[in-house]
Structure formats: structure tokens, C-alpha cells
C-alpha positions in Angstrom: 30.7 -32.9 -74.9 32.5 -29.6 -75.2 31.5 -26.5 -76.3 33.1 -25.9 -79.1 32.1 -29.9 -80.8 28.4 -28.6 -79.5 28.8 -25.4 -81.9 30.5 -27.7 -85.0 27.4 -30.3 -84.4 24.9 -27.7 -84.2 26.3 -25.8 -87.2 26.3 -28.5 -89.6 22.8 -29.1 -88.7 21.6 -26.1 -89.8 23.7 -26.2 -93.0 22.8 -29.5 -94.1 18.8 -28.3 -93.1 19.7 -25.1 -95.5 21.3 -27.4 -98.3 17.8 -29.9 -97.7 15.8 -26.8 -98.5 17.9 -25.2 -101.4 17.7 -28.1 -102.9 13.8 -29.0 -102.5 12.7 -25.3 -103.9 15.5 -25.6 -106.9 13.6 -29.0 -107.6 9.7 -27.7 -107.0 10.2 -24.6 -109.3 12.5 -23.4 -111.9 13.0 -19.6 -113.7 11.5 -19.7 -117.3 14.1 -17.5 -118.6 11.1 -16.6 -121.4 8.8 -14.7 -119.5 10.6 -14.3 -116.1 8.1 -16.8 -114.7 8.2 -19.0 -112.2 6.6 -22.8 -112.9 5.3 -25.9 -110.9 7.5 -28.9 -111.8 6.5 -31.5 -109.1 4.4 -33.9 -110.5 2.6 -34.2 -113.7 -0.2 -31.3 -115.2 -4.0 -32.7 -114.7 -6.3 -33.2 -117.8 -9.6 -31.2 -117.7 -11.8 -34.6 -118.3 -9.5 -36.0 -115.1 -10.0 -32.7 -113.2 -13.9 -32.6 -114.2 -14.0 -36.4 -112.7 -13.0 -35.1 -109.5 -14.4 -31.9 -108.4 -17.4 -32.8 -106.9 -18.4 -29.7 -105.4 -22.2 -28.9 -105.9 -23.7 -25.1 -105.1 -26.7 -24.9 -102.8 -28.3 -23.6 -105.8 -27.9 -26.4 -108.0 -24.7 -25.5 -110.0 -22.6 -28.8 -110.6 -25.7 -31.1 -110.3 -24.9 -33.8 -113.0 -27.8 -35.5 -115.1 -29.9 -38.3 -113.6 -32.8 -39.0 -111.5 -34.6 -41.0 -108.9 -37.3 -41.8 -107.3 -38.0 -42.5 -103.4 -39.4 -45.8 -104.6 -36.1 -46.4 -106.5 -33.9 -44.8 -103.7 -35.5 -47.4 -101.0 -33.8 -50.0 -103.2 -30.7 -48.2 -102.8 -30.9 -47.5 -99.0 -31.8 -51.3 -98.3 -28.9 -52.6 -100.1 -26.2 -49.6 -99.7 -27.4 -47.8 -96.6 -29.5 -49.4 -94.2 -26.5 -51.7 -92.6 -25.4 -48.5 -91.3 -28.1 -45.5 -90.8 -30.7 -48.6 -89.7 -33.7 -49.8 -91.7 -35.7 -46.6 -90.9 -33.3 -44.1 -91.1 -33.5 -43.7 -87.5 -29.6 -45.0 -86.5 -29.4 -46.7 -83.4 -27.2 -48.0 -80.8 -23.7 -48.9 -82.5 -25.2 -47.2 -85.8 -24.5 -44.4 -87.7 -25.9 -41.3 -86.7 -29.9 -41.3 -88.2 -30.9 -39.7 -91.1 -34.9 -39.2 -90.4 -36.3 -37.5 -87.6 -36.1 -34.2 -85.7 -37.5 -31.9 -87.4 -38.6 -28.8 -85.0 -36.4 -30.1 -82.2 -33.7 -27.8 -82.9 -34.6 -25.2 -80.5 -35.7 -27.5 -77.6 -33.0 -29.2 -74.5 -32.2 -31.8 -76.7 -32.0 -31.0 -80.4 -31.8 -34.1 -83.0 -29.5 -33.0 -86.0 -30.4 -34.9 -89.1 -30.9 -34.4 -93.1 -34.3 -33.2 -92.4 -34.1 -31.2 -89.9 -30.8 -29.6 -89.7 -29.7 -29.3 -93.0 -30.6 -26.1 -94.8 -29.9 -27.2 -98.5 -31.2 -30.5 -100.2 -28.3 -30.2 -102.9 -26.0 -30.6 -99.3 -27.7 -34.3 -99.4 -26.8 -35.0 -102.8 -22.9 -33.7 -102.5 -22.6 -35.8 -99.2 -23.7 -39.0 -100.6 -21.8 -38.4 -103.8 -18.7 -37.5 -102.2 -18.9 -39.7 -98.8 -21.4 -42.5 -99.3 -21.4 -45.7 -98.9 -18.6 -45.0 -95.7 -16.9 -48.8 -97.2 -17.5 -47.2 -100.9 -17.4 -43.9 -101.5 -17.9 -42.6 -104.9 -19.3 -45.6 -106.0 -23.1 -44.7 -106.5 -24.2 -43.5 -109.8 -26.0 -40.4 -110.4 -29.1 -42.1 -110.6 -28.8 -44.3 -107.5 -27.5 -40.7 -105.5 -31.0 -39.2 -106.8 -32.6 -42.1 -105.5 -31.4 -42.1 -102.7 -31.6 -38.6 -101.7 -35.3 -38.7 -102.6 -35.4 -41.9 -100.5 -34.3 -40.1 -97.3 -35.9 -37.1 -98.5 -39.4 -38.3 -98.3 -38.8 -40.7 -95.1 -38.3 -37.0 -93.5 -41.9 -35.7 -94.9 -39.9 -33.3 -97.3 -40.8 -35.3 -100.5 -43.7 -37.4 -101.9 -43.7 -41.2 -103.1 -43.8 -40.8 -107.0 -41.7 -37.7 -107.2 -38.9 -37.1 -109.6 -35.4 -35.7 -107.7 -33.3 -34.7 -110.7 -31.0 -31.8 -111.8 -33.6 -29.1 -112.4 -35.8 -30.5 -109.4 -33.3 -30.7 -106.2 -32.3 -27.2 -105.8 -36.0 -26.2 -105.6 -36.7 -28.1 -102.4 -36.9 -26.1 -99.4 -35.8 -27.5 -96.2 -37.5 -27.4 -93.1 -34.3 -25.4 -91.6 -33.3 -23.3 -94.3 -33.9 -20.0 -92.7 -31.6 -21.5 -89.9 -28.6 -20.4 -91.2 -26.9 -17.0 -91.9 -24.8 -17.1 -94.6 -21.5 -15.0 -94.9 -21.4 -15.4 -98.6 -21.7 -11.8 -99.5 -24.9 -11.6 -102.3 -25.9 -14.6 -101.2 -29.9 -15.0 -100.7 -31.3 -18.6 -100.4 
């Protein structure tokens, strides 16, 4: 191919590209010849009740914990019907298993550290998020409140951290101290946990 047909090619390319993009931005936002503004017009505004059903996001001090509670009697329920195909019967994981949920705590500093809820994790509210958010990996979102509580107190106990007969709710869960808490440095400026 010539030169020149190269140049034609190669220019209409890049004005086609620059009509693409006009033509996106004109259709993302348009001037609000009101107040000078510029708005959002791709897709549709989101309710508060649907915005509330989606942010998930708890605080390692307890902030966004909804109500409910459980028990690590109740939460062994859970785990044997929801969790153990996956994390193991004990928590433990295994070969071809998710990775284990019980075990290592004070291994951390030693050749060959085990990293698990109890001892890696500096927050027990870190649990409840996860499991919320993540949990079952086939279903995620899918456990209630109650059955997250449970759960969490489930796993929480199997790791020494809790006792049978405990309540996990709202008010309790941020006051658990984990075994690792003081492991991590937070950048947060303020922040003291």
C-alpha cells in the first residue's frame, strides 16, 4: 500500500476514534444550563433502601453491624450444613479444601506460619464482613444475620477465642480481641484499636 492510502487509512481512524468519543461524553453527561452543572445520565439514580441493601461494609469497631445473634452451638449448625463441605468438618481445611479456618495461633513468627481467622486476623468484625459478603463461595449473601452470628461465634470458639453458650451480636463482636490484633499497624490516621 502506498503512502499516501496509509495516511487516508490512518487518518480516518483517528477521526472516527474522535467522533466514538465525542459522542460517548455528549451521551454520559450533559450541561444543566440552570446551575452550570455538569450531571450523570448513564443509567438510572439508586434508591437509599437499594443502596442500604448493598453496602456491606462493616468498621473494625463495630459500625454497620446489623441486628441479630448467634450462638457457637447455633453457628455449628450452620458450619455443618453451609461450611464444612468446604473449610472441612474441623475447620482445619485439607487436601483439595479450602484454606482452614482454626488453628495457628502463635505460629506467625515461626518458619512456617499458619494464617487463619484466629490467628491472623486482627479484627473479629473482619469475620463477620467476610462471611456476610463472601460466604457460602456457591452462595454468597445468602446467610442471614443470625446464621453470620452463628457462625462467626462457631469458628470463633473452635479457635479458643469464644466460649460454648456465648452470645455474638451487634454490641458483643466488636469487643472481642484477637489473638493478633497488635499485629498490625494501621495507616488510618486517629486510628487506635
Amino acid at each position: 500500500m502506498c503512502i499516501f492510502k496509509q495516511r487516508i487509512l490512518l487518518c480516518s481512524h483517528i477521526l472516527l476514534s474522535l467522533l466514538v468519543c465525542t459522542s460517548i461524553s455528549l451521551g454520559i453527561t450533559k450541561a444543566n444550563a440552570k446551575d452550570n452543572q455538569l450531571k450523570i445520565v448513564l443509567g438510572k439514580q439508586i434508591s437509599p433502601e437499594t443502596l442500604a441493601a448493598i453496602d456491606l461494609t462493616i468498621n473494625p469497631d463495630g459500625k454497620n453491624l446489623p441486628k441479630g445473634s448467634g450462638t457457637p452451638e447455633q453457628g455449628a449448625k450452620v458450619y455443618a450444613a453451609k461450611c464444612a463441605s468446604c473449610h472441612g468438618p474441623d475447620g482445619k481445611g485439607g487436601k483439595g479444601l479450602a484454606d482452614p479456618v482454626v488453628g495457628g495461633i502463635g505460629s506467625l513468627a515461626t518458619k512456617a506460619p499458619v494464617k487463619t481467622v484466629g490467628s491472623y486476623w486482627p479484627f473479629a468484625t473482619t469475620l463477620f464482613d467476610y462471611v456476610r459478603k463472601a460466604m457460602p463461595l456457591d452462595a454468597p449473601r445468602s446467610l442471614s444475620n443470625d446464621e453470620v452470628y452463628a457462625v462467626s461465634a462457631y469458628i470463633l470458639q473452635l479457635n479458643g477465642i469464644m466460649k460454648q453458650g456465648e452470645v455474638l451480636n451487634q454490641t458483643s463482636l466488636p469487643k472481642i480481641k484477637m489473638p493478633n490484633r497488635d499485629g498490625f499497624v494501621s495507616k488510618r490516621p486517629g486510628y487506635k484499636h
